[in-house]
DRENTORMAR-306653 format. One record per atom (N, C-alpha, C): residue in one letter; x, y, z. Coordinates in steps of 0.02 Angstrom, whole numbers, padded with zeros to 5 digits, always signed. Each point is the difference from the previous one (the first is absolute). Layout:
N
aXYZ...
END
This chain:
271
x+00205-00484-02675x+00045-00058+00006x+00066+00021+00032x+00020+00054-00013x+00087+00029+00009x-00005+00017+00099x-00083+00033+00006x-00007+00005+00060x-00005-00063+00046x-00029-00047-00036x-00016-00067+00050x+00062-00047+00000x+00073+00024-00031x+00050-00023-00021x+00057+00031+00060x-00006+00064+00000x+00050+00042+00053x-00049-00013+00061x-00059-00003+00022x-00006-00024+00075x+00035-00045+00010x-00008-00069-00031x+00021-00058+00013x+00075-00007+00003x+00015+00052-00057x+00082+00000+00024x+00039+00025+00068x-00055+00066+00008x+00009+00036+00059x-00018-00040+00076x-00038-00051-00003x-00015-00039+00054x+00047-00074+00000x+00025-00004-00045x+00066-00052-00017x+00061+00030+00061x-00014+00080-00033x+00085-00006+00035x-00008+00043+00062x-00073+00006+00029x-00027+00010+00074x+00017-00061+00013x-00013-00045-00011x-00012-00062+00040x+00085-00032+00015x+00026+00016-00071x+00065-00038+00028x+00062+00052+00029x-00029+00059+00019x+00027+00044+00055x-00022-00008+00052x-00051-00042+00024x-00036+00000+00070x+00017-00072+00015x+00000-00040-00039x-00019-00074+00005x-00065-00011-00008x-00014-00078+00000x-00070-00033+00010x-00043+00027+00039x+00020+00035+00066x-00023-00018+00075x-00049+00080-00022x-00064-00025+00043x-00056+00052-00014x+00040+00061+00065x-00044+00069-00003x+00018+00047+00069x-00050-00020+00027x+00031+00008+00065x-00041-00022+00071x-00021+00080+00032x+00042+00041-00027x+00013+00071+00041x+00014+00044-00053x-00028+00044-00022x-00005+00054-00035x-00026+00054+00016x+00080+00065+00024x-00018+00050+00041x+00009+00060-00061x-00048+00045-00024x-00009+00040-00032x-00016+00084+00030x+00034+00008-00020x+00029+00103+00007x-00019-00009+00100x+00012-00042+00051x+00025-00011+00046x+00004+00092+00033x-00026+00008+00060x+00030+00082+00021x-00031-00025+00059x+00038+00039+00063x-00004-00032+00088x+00009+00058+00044x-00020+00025+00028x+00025+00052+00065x-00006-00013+00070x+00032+00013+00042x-00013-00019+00067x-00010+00071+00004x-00054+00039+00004x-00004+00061+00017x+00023+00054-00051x+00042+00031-00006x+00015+00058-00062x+00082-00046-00019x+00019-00045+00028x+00041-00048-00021x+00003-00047-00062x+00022+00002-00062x-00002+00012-00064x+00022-00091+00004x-00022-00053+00014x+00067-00050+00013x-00005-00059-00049x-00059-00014-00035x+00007-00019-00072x-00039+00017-00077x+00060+00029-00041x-00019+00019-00037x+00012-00008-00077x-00092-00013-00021x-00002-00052-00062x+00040-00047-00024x-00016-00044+00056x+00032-00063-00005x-00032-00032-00039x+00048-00037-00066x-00052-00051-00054x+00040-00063-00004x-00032-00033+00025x+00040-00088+00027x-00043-00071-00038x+00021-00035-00032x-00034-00068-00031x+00038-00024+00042x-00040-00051+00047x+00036-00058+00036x-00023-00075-00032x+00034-00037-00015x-00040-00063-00034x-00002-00064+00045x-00021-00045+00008x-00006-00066+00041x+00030-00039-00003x+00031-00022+00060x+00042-00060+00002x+00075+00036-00025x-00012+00054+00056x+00088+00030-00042x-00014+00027+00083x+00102+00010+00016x+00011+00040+00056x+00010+00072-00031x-00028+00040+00033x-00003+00074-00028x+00054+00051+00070x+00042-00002-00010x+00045+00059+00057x-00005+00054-00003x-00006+00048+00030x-00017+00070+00028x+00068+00019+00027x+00032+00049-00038x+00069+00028+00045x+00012+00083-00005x+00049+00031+00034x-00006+00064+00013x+00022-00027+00085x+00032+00087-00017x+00023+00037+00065x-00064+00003+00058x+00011+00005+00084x-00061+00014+00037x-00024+00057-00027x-00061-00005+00016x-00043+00053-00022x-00032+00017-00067x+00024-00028-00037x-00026-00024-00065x-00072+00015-00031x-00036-00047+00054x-00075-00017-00027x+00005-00081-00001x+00038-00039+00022x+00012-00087-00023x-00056-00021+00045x+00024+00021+00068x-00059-00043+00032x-00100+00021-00010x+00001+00087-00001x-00052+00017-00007x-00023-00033-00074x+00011+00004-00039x-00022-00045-00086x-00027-00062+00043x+00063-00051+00022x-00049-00073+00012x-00055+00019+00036x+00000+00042+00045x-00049-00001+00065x-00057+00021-00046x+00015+00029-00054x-00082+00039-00044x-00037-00038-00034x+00039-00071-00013x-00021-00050-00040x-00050-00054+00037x+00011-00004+00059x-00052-00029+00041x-00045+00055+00030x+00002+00045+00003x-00018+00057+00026x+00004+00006+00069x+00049-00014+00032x+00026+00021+00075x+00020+00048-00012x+00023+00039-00042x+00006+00082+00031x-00065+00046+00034x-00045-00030-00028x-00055+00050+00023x-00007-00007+00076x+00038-00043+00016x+00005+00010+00082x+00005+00054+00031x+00053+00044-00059x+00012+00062+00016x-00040+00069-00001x-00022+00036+00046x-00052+00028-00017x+00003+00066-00070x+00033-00007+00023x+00055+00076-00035x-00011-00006-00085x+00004-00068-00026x+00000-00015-00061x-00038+00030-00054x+00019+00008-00071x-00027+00024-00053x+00008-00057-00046x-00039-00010-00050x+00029-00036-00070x-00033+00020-00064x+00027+00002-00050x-00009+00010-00062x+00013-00076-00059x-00013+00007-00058x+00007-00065-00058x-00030-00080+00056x+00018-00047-00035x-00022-00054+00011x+00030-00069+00011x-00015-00052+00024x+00045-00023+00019x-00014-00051-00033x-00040-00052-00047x-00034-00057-00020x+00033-00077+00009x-00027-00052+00037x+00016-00047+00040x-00035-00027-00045x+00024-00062-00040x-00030-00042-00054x-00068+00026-00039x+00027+00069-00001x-00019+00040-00053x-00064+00042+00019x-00021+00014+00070x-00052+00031+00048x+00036+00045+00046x-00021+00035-00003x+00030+00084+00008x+00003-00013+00097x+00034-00007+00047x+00008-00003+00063x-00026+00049+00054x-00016+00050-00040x-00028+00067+00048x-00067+00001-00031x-00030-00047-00013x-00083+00018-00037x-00055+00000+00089x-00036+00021+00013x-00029-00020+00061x-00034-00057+00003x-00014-00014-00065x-00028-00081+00008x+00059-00051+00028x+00063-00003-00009x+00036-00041+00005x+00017+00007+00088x-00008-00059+00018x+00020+00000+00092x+00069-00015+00001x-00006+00037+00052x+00080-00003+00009x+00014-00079+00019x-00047-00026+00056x+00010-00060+00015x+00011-00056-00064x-00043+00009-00043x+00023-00042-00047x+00065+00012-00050x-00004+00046-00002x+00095+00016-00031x+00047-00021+00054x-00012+00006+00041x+00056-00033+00030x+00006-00061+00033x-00047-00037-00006x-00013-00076-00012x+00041-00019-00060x-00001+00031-00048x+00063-00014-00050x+00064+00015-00013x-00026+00075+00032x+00063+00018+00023x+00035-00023+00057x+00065-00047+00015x+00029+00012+00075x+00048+00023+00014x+00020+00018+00037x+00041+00047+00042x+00072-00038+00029x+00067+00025+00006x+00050-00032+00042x+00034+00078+00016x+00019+00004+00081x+00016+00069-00004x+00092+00001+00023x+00015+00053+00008x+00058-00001+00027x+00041-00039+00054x-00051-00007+00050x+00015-00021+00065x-00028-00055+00002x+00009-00062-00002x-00042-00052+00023x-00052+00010+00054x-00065-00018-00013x-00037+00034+00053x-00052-00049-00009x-00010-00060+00045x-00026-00056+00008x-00048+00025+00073x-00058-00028-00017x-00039+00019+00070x+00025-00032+00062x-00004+00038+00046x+00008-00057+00076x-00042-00053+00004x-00014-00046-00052x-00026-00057+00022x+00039-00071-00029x-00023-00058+00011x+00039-00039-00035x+00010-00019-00069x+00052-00015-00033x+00035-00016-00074x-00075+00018-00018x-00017-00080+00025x-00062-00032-00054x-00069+00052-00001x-00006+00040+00052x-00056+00045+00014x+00040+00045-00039x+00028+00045-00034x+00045+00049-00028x-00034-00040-00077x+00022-00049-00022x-00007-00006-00067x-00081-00035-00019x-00031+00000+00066x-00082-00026-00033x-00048+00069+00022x+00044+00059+00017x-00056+00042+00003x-00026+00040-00047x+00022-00018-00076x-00018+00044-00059x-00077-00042-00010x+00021-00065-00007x-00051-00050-00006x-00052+00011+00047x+00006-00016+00075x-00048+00007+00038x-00040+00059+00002x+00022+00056-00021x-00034+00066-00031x-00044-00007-00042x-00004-00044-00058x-00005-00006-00056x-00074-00056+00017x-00005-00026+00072x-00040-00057+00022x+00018-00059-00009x+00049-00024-00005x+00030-00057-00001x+00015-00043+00054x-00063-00035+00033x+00015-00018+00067x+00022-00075+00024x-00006-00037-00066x+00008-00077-00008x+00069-00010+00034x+00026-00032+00043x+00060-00007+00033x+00047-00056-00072x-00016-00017-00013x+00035-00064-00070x+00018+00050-00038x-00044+00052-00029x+00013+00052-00059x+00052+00039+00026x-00015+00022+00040x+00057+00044+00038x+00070-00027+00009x+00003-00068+00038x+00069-00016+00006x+00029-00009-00078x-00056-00026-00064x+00035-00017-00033x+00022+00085-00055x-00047+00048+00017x+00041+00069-00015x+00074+00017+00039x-00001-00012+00044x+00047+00023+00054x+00082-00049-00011x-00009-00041-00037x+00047-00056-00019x+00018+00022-00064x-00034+00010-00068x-00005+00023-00035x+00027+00065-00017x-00016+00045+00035x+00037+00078-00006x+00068-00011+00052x-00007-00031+00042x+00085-00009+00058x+00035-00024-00073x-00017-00043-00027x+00040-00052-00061x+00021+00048-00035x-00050+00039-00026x-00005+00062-00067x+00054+00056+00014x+00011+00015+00074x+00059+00047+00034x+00047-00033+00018x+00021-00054-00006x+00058-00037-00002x+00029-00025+00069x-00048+00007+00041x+00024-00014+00067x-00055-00060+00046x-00029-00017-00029x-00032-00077+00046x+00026-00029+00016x+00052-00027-00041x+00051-00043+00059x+00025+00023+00057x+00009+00072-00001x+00053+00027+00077x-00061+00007+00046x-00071+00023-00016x-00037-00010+00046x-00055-00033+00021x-00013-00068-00054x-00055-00039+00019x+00002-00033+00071x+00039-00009+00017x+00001-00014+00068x-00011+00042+00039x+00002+00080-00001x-00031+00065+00031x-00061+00044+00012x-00034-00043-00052x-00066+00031-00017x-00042+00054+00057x+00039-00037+00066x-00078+00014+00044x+00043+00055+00055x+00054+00015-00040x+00075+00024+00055x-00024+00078-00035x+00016+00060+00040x-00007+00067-00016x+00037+00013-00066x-00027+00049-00059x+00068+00018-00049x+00046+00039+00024x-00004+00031+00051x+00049+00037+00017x+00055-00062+00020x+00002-00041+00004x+00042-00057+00051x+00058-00024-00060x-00011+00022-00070x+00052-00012-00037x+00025+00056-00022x+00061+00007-00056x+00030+00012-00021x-00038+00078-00036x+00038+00063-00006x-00012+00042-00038x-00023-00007-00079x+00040-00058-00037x-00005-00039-00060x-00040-00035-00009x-00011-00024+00055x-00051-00056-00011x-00078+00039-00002x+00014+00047+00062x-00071+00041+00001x-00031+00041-00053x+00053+00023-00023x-00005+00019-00079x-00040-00051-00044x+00039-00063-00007x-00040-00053-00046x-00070-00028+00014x-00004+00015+00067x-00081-00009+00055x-00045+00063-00052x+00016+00031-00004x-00028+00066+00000x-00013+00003-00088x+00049-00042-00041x-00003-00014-00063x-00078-00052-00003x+00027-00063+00035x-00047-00041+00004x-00091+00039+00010x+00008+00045+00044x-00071+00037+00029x-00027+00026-00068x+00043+00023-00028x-00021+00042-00077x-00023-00058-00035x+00034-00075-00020x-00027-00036-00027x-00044-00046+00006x-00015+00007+00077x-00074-00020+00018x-00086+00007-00045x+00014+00066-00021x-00040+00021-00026x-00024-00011-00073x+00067-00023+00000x-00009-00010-00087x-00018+00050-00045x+00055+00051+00006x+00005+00060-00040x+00046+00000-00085x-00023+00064-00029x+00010-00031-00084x+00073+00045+00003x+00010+00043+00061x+00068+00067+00005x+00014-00020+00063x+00047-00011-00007x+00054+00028+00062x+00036+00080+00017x-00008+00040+00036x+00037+00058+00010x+00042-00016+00055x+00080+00017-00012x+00052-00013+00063x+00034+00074+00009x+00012+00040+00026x+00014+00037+00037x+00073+00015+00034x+00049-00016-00041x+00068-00015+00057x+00013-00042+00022x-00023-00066-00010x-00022-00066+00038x+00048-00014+00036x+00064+00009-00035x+00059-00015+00032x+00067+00034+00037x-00053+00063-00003x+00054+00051+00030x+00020-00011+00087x-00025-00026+00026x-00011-00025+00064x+00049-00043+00011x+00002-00046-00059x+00015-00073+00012x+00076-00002+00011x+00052-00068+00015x+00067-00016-00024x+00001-00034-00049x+00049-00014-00029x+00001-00013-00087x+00001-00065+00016x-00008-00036+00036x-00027-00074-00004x-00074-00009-00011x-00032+00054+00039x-00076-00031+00000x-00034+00061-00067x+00051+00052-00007x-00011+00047-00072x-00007-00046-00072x+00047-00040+00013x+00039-00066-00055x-00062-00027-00012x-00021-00042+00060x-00076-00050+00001x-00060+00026-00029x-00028+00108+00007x-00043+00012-00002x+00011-00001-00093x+00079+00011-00021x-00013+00022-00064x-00010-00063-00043x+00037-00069+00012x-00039-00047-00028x-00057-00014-00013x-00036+00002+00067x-00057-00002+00012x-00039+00064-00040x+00009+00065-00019x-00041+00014-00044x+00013-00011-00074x+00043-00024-00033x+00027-00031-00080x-00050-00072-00008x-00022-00021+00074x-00033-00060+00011x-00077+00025-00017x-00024+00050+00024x-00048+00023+00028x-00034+00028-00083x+00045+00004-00031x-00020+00072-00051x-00039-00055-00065x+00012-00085-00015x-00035-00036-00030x-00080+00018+00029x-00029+00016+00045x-00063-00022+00012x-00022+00079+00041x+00028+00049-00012x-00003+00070+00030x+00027+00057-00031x-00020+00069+00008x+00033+00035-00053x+00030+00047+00064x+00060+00017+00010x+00038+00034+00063x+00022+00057-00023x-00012+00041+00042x+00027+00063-00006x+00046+00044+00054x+00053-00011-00010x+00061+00009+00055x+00025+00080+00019x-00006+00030+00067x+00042+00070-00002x+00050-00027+00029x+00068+00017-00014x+00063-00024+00008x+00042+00094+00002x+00052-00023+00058x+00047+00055-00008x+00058-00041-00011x+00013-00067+00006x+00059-00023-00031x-00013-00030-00075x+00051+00041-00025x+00001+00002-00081x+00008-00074-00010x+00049-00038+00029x+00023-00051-00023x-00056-00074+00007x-00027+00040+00041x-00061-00047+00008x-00056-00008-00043x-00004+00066-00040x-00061+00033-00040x+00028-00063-00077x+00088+00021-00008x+00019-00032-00042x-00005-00084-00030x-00005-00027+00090x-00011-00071+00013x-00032-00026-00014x-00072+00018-00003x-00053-00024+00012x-00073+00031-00053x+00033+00038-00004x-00089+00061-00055x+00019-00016-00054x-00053-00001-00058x+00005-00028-00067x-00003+00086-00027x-00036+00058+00030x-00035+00049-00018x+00034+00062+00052x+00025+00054-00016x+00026+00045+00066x-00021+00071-00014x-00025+00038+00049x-00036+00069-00016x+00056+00040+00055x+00031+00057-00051x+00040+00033+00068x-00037+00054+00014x-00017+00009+00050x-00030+00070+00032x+00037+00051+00028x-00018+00057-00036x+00064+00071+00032x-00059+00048+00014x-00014+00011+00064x-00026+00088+00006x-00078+00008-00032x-00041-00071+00018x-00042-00014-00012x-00029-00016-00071x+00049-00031-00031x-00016-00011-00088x+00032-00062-00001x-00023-00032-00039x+00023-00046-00045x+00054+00021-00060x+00080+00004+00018x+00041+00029-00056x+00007-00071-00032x-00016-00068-00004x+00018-00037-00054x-00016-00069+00016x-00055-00052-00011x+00010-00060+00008x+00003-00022-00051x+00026-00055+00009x+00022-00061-00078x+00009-00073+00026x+00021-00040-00043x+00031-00080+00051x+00044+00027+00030x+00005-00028+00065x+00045-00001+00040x+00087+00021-00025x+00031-00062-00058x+00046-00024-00030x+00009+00072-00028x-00040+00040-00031x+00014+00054-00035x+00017+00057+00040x-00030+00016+00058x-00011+00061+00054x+00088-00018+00037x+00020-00067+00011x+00068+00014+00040x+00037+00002-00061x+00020-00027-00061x+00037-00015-00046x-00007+00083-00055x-00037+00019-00031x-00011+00045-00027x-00060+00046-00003x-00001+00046+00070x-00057+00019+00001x+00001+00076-00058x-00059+00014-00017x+00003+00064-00046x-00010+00064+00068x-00003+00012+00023x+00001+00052+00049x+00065-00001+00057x+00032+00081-00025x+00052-00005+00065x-00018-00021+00060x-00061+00058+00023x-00027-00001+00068x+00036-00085+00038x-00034-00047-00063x-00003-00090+00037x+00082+00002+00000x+00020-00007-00035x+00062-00027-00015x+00067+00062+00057x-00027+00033+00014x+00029+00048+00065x-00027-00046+00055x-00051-00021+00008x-00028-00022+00062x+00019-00068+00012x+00003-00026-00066x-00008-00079+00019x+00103-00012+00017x+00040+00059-00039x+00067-00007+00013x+00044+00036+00072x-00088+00017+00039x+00036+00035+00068x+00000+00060+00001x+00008+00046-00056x+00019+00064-00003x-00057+00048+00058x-00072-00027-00015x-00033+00039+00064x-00038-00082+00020x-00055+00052+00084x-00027-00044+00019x+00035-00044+00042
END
Protein backbone atom coordinates (compact mmCIF):
# COMPACT_ATOMS: atom_id res chain seq x y z
CA UNK A 1 0.00 0.00 0.00
CA UNK A 2 2.84 2.64 1.23
CA UNK A 3 4.44 1.62 -2.26
CA UNK A 4 1.28 2.17 -4.42
CA UNK A 5 0.92 5.48 -2.26
CA UNK A 6 4.58 7.14 -2.98
CA UNK A 7 4.27 6.32 -6.87
CA UNK A 8 1.23 8.20 -7.05
CA UNK A 9 2.63 10.84 -5.01
CA UNK A 10 5.78 10.76 -7.00
CA UNK A 11 3.80 11.07 -10.36
CA UNK A 12 1.61 13.97 -8.70
CA UNK A 13 4.49 16.09 -8.41
CA UNK A 14 6.10 14.82 -11.99
CA UNK A 15 3.19 15.96 -13.48
CA UNK A 16 2.78 19.29 -11.85
CA UNK A 17 6.54 20.04 -12.64
CA UNK A 18 6.00 19.31 -16.30
CA UNK A 19 2.42 20.31 -16.72
CA UNK A 20 -0.48 18.38 -18.38
CA UNK A 21 1.20 18.40 -21.80
CA UNK A 22 2.49 14.75 -22.78
CA UNK A 23 6.62 14.72 -24.34
CA UNK A 24 6.70 14.87 -27.87
CA UNK A 25 10.71 14.58 -27.68
CA UNK A 26 12.59 12.67 -25.27
CA UNK A 27 16.39 12.77 -25.78
CA UNK A 28 18.17 10.30 -23.46
CA UNK A 29 22.12 10.04 -22.62
CA UNK A 30 22.20 11.97 -26.30
CA UNK A 31 26.30 11.70 -27.58
CA UNK A 32 27.23 13.18 -31.41
CA UNK A 33 30.60 13.46 -33.25
CA UNK A 34 31.37 14.91 -36.46
CA UNK A 35 34.40 12.79 -36.73
CA UNK A 36 36.72 12.60 -33.40
CA UNK A 37 34.66 15.95 -32.66
CA UNK A 38 33.04 15.40 -29.23
CA UNK A 39 29.91 17.99 -30.06
CA UNK A 40 27.02 16.57 -28.04
CA UNK A 41 27.31 15.23 -24.97
CA UNK A 42 24.66 13.22 -22.99
CA UNK A 43 22.20 15.34 -23.66
CA UNK A 44 18.87 14.45 -21.55
CA UNK A 45 15.93 16.74 -22.78
CA UNK A 46 11.85 16.18 -22.07
CA UNK A 47 10.27 18.38 -24.61
CA UNK A 48 6.40 18.43 -24.06
CA UNK A 49 3.59 19.59 -26.68
CA UNK A 50 2.13 22.54 -27.45
CA UNK A 51 4.96 24.45 -25.62
CA UNK A 52 7.72 26.71 -27.35
CA UNK A 53 10.93 25.03 -26.31
CA UNK A 54 14.25 27.63 -26.92
CA UNK A 55 17.67 26.41 -27.44
CA UNK A 56 20.38 29.08 -26.39
CA UNK A 57 24.19 29.22 -26.01
CA UNK A 58 27.11 30.83 -27.44
CA UNK A 59 28.09 29.76 -31.44
CA UNK A 60 29.29 26.60 -31.41
CA UNK A 61 27.49 25.15 -28.76
CA UNK A 62 25.75 22.14 -30.27
CA UNK A 63 22.13 24.40 -30.64
CA UNK A 64 21.81 23.93 -34.13
CA UNK A 65 23.36 20.33 -34.45
CA UNK A 66 20.65 18.94 -31.41
CA UNK A 67 17.60 20.33 -33.64
CA UNK A 68 19.12 19.00 -36.83
CA UNK A 69 19.40 15.32 -34.82
CA UNK A 70 15.84 15.42 -34.04
CA UNK A 71 14.64 15.18 -37.54
CA UNK A 72 17.64 13.47 -38.44
CA UNK A 73 19.28 15.92 -40.97
CA UNK A 74 22.49 15.61 -39.50
CA UNK A 75 23.19 12.41 -41.03
CA UNK A 76 23.62 14.39 -44.05
CA UNK A 77 26.83 14.59 -42.66
CA UNK A 78 28.98 11.89 -43.51
CA UNK A 79 31.41 12.18 -40.79
CA UNK A 80 28.69 11.52 -38.09
CA UNK A 81 28.59 9.22 -34.99
CA UNK A 82 25.68 8.78 -32.42
CA UNK A 83 25.17 7.22 -29.22
CA UNK A 84 21.66 7.09 -26.54
CA UNK A 85 18.33 7.79 -28.10
CA UNK A 86 16.24 10.09 -29.19
CA UNK A 87 12.29 8.87 -28.69
CA UNK A 88 9.62 10.89 -30.77
CA UNK A 89 6.18 10.11 -29.10
CA UNK A 90 7.90 7.61 -27.35
CA UNK A 91 9.72 5.48 -30.51
CA UNK A 92 13.27 5.59 -30.44
CA UNK A 93 14.26 7.82 -33.93
CA UNK A 94 17.42 5.93 -34.91
CA UNK A 95 15.64 2.34 -34.93
CA UNK A 96 16.10 1.21 -38.78
CA UNK A 97 12.63 0.44 -39.00
CA UNK A 98 11.69 4.01 -38.61
CA UNK A 99 12.01 6.09 -42.17
CA UNK A 100 13.35 8.93 -42.14
CA UNK A 101 10.73 10.09 -44.58
CA UNK A 102 8.12 9.52 -42.23
CA UNK A 103 9.68 11.34 -39.24
CA UNK A 104 9.93 14.06 -40.99
CA UNK A 105 6.52 14.25 -42.37
CA UNK A 106 6.01 15.15 -38.75
CA UNK A 107 8.71 16.56 -38.31
CA UNK A 108 9.05 20.15 -40.20
CA UNK A 109 11.72 22.14 -40.71
CA UNK A 110 12.15 26.28 -40.84
CA UNK A 111 15.81 27.18 -41.40
CA UNK A 112 17.85 30.17 -40.97
CA UNK A 113 17.64 31.73 -44.27
CA UNK A 114 14.37 31.82 -45.81
CA UNK A 115 14.74 29.47 -48.58
CA UNK A 116 11.55 29.19 -50.71
CA UNK A 117 11.98 27.26 -54.01
CA UNK A 118 12.24 29.24 -57.32
CA UNK A 119 8.82 28.56 -58.09
CA UNK A 120 5.62 30.26 -57.39
CA UNK A 121 4.07 31.22 -53.66
CA UNK A 122 1.38 28.74 -54.38
CA UNK A 123 3.73 25.93 -56.00
CA UNK A 124 6.21 26.49 -52.76
CA UNK A 125 3.38 25.71 -50.28
CA UNK A 126 1.48 22.68 -52.25
CA UNK A 127 4.65 20.81 -52.78
CA UNK A 128 4.70 18.88 -49.42
CA UNK A 129 1.18 17.76 -50.43
CA UNK A 130 1.76 17.07 -54.03
CA UNK A 131 4.61 14.71 -52.80
CA UNK A 132 2.39 13.13 -50.62
CA UNK A 133 -0.06 12.54 -54.08
CA UNK A 134 -2.34 15.06 -53.63
CA UNK A 135 -3.35 16.02 -57.05
CA UNK A 136 -7.06 17.30 -56.70
CA UNK A 137 -6.65 21.08 -57.71
CA UNK A 138 -9.84 22.14 -54.96
CA UNK A 139 -7.77 20.18 -52.18
CA UNK A 140 -4.78 21.86 -52.92
CA UNK A 141 -5.91 25.44 -53.24
CA UNK A 142 -7.90 24.82 -50.21
CA UNK A 143 -4.38 23.52 -48.35
CA UNK A 144 -2.52 26.36 -49.78
CA UNK A 145 -5.12 29.01 -48.25
CA UNK A 146 -5.18 27.26 -45.17
CA UNK A 147 -1.40 27.03 -44.27
CA UNK A 148 -0.81 30.92 -46.11
CA UNK A 149 -3.72 31.69 -43.24
CA UNK A 150 -1.87 29.35 -40.60
CA UNK A 151 1.58 31.63 -41.37
CA UNK A 152 -0.12 34.71 -41.10
CA UNK A 153 0.36 36.11 -44.38
CA UNK A 154 -2.62 35.35 -47.02
CA UNK A 155 -3.72 38.50 -47.04
CA UNK A 156 -0.27 40.13 -48.30
CA UNK A 157 -0.19 37.44 -50.88
CA UNK A 158 -3.40 36.01 -52.12
CA UNK A 159 -3.35 38.07 -54.84
CA UNK A 160 0.38 36.64 -55.63
CA UNK A 161 -0.07 33.18 -55.71
CA UNK A 162 1.15 32.57 -59.22
CA UNK A 163 4.06 35.53 -58.80
CA UNK A 164 7.75 33.93 -57.89
CA UNK A 165 8.53 33.75 -53.84
CA UNK A 166 11.46 35.29 -54.38
CA UNK A 167 9.36 38.53 -55.62
CA UNK A 168 8.55 39.37 -51.92
CA UNK A 169 9.86 40.38 -48.94
CA UNK A 170 12.73 38.53 -46.86
CA UNK A 171 9.80 38.30 -44.01
CA UNK A 172 7.43 37.37 -45.86
CA UNK A 173 9.57 34.54 -47.48
CA UNK A 174 10.26 33.39 -44.24
CA UNK A 175 6.41 33.06 -43.45
CA UNK A 176 6.13 31.27 -47.17
CA UNK A 177 8.53 28.90 -45.96
CA UNK A 178 6.55 28.64 -42.47
CA UNK A 179 3.44 28.05 -44.47
CA UNK A 180 5.51 25.06 -46.65
CA UNK A 181 6.16 23.33 -43.21
CA UNK A 182 2.45 23.58 -42.54
CA UNK A 183 1.37 22.17 -45.60
CA UNK A 184 2.09 19.01 -44.41
CA UNK A 185 0.47 18.91 -41.44
CA UNK A 186 3.18 18.17 -39.05
CA UNK A 187 2.78 17.34 -35.09
CA UNK A 188 6.71 19.51 -34.57
CA UNK A 189 7.86 22.33 -35.83
CA UNK A 190 11.82 22.80 -35.77
CA UNK A 191 12.98 26.66 -36.42
CA UNK A 192 16.48 27.26 -36.64
CA UNK A 193 17.30 31.09 -36.17
CA UNK A 194 14.23 31.89 -38.01
CA UNK A 195 14.79 35.29 -37.40
CA UNK A 196 18.22 36.00 -37.44
CA UNK A 197 18.05 37.20 -40.99
CA UNK A 198 15.10 39.16 -40.51
CA UNK A 199 14.36 43.21 -39.40
CA UNK A 200 12.47 43.47 -36.27
CA UNK A 201 9.36 44.23 -38.10
CA UNK A 202 8.99 41.06 -39.93
CA UNK A 203 11.12 39.28 -36.61
CA UNK A 204 7.97 40.92 -34.55
CA UNK A 205 5.35 39.10 -37.13
CA UNK A 206 7.36 35.70 -37.09
CA UNK A 207 7.22 35.78 -33.18
CA UNK A 208 3.49 36.30 -32.91
CA UNK A 209 2.97 34.11 -35.31
CA UNK A 210 4.71 31.31 -33.42
CA UNK A 211 2.75 32.04 -29.67
CA UNK A 212 -0.11 31.58 -32.47
CA UNK A 213 1.27 28.51 -33.84
CA UNK A 214 2.20 26.67 -30.52
CA UNK A 215 -1.99 25.97 -29.70
CA UNK A 216 -2.02 23.33 -32.51
CA UNK A 217 2.03 22.54 -32.77
CA UNK A 218 4.76 21.79 -30.45
CA UNK A 219 7.96 24.34 -31.55
CA UNK A 220 11.18 24.09 -30.88
CA UNK A 221 13.24 27.32 -31.27
CA UNK A 222 17.36 27.83 -31.61
CA UNK A 223 17.65 31.44 -30.79
CA UNK A 224 20.90 33.52 -30.15
CA UNK A 225 18.81 36.43 -29.03
CA UNK A 226 18.15 35.93 -25.42
CA UNK A 227 15.43 38.35 -25.38
CA UNK A 228 13.65 36.61 -27.82
CA UNK A 229 14.08 33.10 -26.15
CA UNK A 230 12.53 35.21 -23.13
CA UNK A 231 9.49 36.40 -25.33
CA UNK A 232 8.18 33.75 -26.56
CA UNK A 233 9.38 29.93 -25.01
CA UNK A 234 7.36 28.58 -22.17
CA UNK A 235 10.54 25.96 -21.68
CA UNK A 236 14.50 27.13 -22.26
CA UNK A 237 17.58 24.67 -22.49
CA UNK A 238 20.96 26.61 -22.31
CA UNK A 239 23.64 24.86 -24.16
CA UNK A 240 27.48 25.41 -23.25
CA UNK A 241 30.30 23.24 -24.93
CA UNK A 242 28.00 20.65 -25.99
CA UNK A 243 25.83 19.92 -22.77
CA UNK A 244 22.84 20.82 -21.54
CA UNK A 245 24.02 23.04 -18.23
CA UNK A 246 20.25 23.73 -17.24
CA UNK A 247 16.71 23.82 -18.66
CA UNK A 248 13.64 24.84 -16.66
CA UNK A 249 10.53 27.34 -17.57
CA UNK A 250 11.69 29.88 -19.30
CA UNK A 251 10.53 32.52 -16.28
CA UNK A 252 12.97 30.61 -14.04
CA UNK A 253 16.28 30.30 -16.44
CA UNK A 254 16.22 34.44 -16.96
CA UNK A 255 14.91 35.34 -13.38
CA UNK A 256 16.73 32.74 -11.18
CA UNK A 257 18.69 30.36 -12.85
CA UNK A 258 20.58 27.67 -10.46
CA UNK A 259 23.76 27.54 -12.58
CA UNK A 260 26.37 30.36 -12.89
CA UNK A 261 27.47 29.17 -16.29
CA UNK A 262 23.41 30.59 -17.41
CA UNK A 263 23.23 33.42 -15.37
CA UNK A 264 26.99 34.62 -16.74
CA UNK A 265 25.62 34.04 -20.15
CA UNK A 266 22.27 35.14 -20.11
CA UNK A 267 23.86 38.62 -18.18
CA UNK A 268 26.52 39.05 -21.13
CA UNK A 269 29.45 38.12 -19.20
CA UNK A 270 30.51 35.50 -22.12
CA UNK A 271 29.34 34.57 -25.55
Amino acid sequence: MTMNSSAITSDTVMEKELGNSKSVYKTNQLNLWYGSNHALKNIDLDIRENEVTAIIGPSGCGKSTYIKTLNRMVELVPSVKTSGEILYRGRNIFEKSYGVEELRTRVGMVFQKPNPFPKSIYDNVAYGPRIHGIKNKKILDEIVEKSLRGAAIWDEVKDRLNENAYSVSGGQQQRICIARALAIEPDVILMDEPTSALDPISTLKIEELVQELKKDYSIIIVTHNMQQAARISDKTAFFLNGEVVEYDKTDTIFSNPSDKRTEDYISGRFG
